[in-house]
ZATORPA-293911 format. One line per field, with one value per residue: residue number from 1; residue in one letter; x, y, z of N, C-alpha, C in turn. Coordinates in steps of 0.1 Angstrom, whole numbers, plus 5000, padded with zeros to 4 digits. Last residue first. Layout:
i <- c(NUM | ...)
aa <- c(A | ...)
n.c1 <- c(X | ...)
n.c2 <- c(Y | ...)
n.c3 <- c(Z | ...)
ca.c1 <- c(X | ...)
ca.c2 <- c(Y | ...)
ca.c3 <- c(Z | ...)
c.c1 <- c(X | ...)
c.c2 <- c(Y | ...)
c.c3 <- c(Z | ...)
This chain:
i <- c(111 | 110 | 109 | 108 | 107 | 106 | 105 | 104 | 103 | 102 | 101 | 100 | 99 | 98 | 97 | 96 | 95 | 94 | 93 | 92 | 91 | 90 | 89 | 88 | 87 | 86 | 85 | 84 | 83 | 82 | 81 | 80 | 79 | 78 | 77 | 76 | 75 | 74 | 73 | 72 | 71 | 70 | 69 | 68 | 67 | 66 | 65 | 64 | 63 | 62 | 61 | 60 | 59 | 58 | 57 | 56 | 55 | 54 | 53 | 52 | 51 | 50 | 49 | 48 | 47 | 46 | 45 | 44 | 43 | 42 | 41 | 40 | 39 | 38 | 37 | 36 | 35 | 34 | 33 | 32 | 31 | 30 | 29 | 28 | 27 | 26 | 25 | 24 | 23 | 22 | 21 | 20 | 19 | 18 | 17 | 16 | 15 | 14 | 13 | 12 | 11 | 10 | 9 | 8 | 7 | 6 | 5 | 4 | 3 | 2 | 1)
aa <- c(X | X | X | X | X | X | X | X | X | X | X | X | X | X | X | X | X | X | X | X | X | X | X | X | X | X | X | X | X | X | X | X | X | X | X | X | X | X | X | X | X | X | X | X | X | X | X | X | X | X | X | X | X | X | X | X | X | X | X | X | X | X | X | X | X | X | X | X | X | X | X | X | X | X | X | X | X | X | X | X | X | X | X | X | X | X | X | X | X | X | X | X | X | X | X | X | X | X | X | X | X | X | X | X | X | X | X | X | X | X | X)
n.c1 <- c(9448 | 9470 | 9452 | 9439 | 9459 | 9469 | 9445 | 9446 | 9473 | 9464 | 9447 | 9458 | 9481 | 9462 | 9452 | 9458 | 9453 | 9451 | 9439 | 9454 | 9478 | 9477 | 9476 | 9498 | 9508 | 9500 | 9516 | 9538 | 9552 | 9579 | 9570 | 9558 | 9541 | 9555 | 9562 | 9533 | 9536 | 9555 | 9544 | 9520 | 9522 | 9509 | 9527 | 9541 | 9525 | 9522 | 9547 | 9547 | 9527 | 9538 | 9554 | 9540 | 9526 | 9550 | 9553 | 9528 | 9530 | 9548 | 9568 | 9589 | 9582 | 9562 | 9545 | 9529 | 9540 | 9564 | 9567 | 9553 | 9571 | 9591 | 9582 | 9579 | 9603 | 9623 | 9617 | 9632 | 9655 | 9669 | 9676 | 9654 | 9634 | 9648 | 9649 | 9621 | 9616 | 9630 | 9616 | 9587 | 9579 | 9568 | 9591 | 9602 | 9586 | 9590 | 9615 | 9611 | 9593 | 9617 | 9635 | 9613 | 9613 | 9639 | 9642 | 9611 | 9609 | 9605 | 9583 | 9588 | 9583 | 9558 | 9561)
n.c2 <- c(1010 | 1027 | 1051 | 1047 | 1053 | 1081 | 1088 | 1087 | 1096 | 1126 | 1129 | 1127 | 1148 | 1168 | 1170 | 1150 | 1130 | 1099 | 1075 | 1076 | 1064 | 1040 | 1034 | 1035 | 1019 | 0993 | 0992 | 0994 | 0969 | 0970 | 0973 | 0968 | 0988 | 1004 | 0990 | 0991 | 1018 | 1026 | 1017 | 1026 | 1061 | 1070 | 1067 | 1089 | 1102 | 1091 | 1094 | 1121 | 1122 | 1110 | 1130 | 1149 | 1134 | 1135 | 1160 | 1162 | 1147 | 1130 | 1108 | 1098 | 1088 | 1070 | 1067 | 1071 | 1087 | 1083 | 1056 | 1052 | 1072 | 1047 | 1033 | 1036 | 1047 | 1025 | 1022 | 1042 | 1036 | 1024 | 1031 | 1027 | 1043 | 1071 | 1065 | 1060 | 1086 | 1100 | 1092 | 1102 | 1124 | 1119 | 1120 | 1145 | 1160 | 1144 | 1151 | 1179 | 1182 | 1164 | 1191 | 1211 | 1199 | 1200 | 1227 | 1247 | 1279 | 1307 | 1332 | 1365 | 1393 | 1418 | 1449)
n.c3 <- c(5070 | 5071 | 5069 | 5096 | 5109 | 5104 | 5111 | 5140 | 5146 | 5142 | 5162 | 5183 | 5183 | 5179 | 5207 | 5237 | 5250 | 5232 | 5218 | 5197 | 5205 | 5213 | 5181 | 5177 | 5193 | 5184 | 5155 | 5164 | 5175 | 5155 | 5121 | 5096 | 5097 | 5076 | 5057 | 5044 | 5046 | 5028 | 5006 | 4996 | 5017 | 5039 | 5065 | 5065 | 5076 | 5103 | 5117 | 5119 | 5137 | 5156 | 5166 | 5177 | 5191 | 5213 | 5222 | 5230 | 5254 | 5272 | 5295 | 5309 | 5331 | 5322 | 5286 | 5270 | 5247 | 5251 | 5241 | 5217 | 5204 | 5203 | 5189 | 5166 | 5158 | 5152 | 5127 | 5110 | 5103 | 5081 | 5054 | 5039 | 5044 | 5038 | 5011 | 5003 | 5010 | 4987 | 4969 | 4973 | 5004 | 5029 | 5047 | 5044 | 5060 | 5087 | 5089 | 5095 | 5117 | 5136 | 5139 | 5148 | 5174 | 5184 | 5182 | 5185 | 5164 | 5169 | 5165 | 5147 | 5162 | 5156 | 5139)
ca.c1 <- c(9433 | 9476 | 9460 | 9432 | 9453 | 9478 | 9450 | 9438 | 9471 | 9477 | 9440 | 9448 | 9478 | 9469 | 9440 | 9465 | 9447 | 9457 | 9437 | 9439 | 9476 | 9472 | 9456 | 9494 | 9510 | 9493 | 9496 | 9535 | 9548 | 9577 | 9578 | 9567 | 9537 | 9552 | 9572 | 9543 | 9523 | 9558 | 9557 | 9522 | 9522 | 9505 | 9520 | 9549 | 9531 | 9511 | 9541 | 9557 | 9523 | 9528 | 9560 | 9549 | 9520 | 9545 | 9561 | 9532 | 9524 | 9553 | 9555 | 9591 | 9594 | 9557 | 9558 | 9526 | 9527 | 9561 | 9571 | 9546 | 9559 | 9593 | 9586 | 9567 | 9593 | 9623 | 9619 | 9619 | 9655 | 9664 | 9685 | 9666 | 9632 | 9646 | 9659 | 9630 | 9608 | 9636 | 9625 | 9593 | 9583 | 9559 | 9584 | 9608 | 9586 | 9576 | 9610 | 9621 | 9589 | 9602 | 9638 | 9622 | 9603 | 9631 | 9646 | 9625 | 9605 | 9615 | 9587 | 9585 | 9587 | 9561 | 9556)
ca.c2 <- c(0997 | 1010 | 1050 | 1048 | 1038 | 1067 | 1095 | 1081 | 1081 | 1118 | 1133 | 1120 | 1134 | 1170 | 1167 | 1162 | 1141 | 1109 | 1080 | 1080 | 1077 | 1046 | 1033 | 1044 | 1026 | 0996 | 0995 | 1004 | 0981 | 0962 | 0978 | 0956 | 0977 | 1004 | 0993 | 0981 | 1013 | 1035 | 1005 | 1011 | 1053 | 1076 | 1057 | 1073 | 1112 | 1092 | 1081 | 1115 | 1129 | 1105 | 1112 | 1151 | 1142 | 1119 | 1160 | 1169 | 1140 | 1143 | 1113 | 1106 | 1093 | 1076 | 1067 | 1060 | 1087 | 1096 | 1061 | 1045 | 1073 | 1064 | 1028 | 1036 | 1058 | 1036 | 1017 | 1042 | 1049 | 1012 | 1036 | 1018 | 1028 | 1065 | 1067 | 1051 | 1079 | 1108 | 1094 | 1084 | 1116 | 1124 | 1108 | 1137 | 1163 | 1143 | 1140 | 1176 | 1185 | 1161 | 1177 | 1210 | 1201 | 1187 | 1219 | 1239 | 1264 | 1300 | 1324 | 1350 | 1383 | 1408 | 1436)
ca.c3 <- c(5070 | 5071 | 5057 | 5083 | 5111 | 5103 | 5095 | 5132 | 5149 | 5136 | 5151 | 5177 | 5186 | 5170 | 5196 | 5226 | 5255 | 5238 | 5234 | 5197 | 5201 | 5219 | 5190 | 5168 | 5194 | 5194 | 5155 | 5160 | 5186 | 5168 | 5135 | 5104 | 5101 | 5093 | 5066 | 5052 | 5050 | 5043 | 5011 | 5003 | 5005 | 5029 | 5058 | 5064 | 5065 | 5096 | 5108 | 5109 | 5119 | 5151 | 5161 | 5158 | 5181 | 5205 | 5211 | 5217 | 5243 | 5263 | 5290 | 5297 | 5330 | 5340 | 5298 | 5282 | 5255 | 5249 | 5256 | 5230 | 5209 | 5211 | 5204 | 5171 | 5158 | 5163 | 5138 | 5115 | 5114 | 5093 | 5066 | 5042 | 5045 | 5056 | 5021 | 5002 | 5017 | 5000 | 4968 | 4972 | 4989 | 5022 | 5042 | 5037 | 5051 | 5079 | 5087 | 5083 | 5106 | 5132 | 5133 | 5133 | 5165 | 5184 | 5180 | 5194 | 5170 | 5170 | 5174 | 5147 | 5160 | 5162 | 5138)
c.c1 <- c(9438 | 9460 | 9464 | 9439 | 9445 | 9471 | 9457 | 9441 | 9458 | 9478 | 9454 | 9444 | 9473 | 9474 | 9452 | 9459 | 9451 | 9451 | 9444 | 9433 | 9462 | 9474 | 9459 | 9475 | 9507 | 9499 | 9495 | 9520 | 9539 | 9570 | 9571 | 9575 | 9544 | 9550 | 9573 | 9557 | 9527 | 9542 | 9560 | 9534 | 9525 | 9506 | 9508 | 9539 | 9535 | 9512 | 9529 | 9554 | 9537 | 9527 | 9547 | 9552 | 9526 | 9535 | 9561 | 9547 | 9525 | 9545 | 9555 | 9584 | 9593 | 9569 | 9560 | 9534 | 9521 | 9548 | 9567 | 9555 | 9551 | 9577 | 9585 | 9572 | 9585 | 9613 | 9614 | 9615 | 9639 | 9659 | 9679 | 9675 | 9649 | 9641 | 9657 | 9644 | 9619 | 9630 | 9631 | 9608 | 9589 | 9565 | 9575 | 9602 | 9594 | 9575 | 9598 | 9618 | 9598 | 9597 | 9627 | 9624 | 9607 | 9616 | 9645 | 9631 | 9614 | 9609 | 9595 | 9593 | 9581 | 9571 | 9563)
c.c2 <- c(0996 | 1006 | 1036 | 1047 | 1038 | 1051 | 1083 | 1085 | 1076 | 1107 | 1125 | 1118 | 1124 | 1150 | 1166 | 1160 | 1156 | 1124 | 1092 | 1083 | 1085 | 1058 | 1039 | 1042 | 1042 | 1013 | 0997 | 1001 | 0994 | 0972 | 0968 | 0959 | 0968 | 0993 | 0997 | 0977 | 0998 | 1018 | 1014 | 1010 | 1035 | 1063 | 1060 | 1066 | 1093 | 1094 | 1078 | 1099 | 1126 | 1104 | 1108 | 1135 | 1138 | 1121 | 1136 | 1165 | 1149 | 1142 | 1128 | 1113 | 1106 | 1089 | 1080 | 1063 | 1082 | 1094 | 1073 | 1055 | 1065 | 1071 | 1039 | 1037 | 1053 | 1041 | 1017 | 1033 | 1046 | 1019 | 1032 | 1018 | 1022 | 1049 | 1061 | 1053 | 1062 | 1095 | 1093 | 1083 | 1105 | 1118 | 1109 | 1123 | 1151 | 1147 | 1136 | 1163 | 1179 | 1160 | 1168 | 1199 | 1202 | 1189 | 1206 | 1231 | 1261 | 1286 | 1308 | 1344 | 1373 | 1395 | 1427)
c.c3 <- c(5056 | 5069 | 5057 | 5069 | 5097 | 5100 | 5095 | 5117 | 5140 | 5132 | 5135 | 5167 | 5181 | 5168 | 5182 | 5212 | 5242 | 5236 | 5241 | 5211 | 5203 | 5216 | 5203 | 5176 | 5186 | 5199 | 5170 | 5160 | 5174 | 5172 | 5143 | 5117 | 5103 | 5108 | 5083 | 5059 | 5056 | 5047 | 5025 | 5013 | 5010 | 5017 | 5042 | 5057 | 5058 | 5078 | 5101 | 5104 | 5111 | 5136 | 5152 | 5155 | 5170 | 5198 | 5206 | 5211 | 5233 | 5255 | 5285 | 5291 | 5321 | 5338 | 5311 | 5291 | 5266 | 5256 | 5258 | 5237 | 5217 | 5216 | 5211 | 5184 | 5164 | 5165 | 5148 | 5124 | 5117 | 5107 | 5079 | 5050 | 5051 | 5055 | 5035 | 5012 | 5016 | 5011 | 4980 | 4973 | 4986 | 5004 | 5033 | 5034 | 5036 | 5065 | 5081 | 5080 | 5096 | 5120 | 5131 | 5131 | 5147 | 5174 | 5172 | 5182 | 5175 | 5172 | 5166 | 5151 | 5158 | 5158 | 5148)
């Protein structure tokens, strides 16, 4: 049987996020620990950026804010980021269907 392929890194740390925004518990954590933030900015640069452009790995950013906004207080947490609604529309413009398909789950969970 064929090995199973190794995720990067960067991918793990992702999934581990997504998995932890998903609960109230664990979702309260990252509220307070002030890390989300971050998330929309990166993905704008991921996806816009002339330097950094990477759109699978501004996918997983995505499905971690998508996972985020599931419940109210991920929903208004989001929303107080700098940058995150335009960053979650230009998701929907991106060439990567996982991407898209993230930013819209996102926008549809903050309507």
């Amino acid at each position: 049987p064929a090995a199973p392929m190794a995720l990067p890194l960067w991918q793990l740390h992702w999934r581990c996020l997504q998995s932890l925004a998903t609960a109230a518990e664990s979702r309260t954590v990252l509220l307070r620990s002030g890390c989300i933030g971050a998330a929309p900015s990166l993905a704008h640069r991921l996806l816009l950026g002339a330097k950094e452009r990477d759109e699978p790995r501004a996918a997983a950013v995505l499905d971690f804010l998508a996972n985020l906004a599931f419940d109210a207080d991920g929903c208004t947490a989001l929303l107080r980021c700098d940058g995150a609604f335009d960053a979650l529309v230009e998701g929907l413009e991106s060439r990567q269907p996982s991407a898209r398909y993230a930013a819209a789950l996102a926008l549809r969970n903050v309507a």
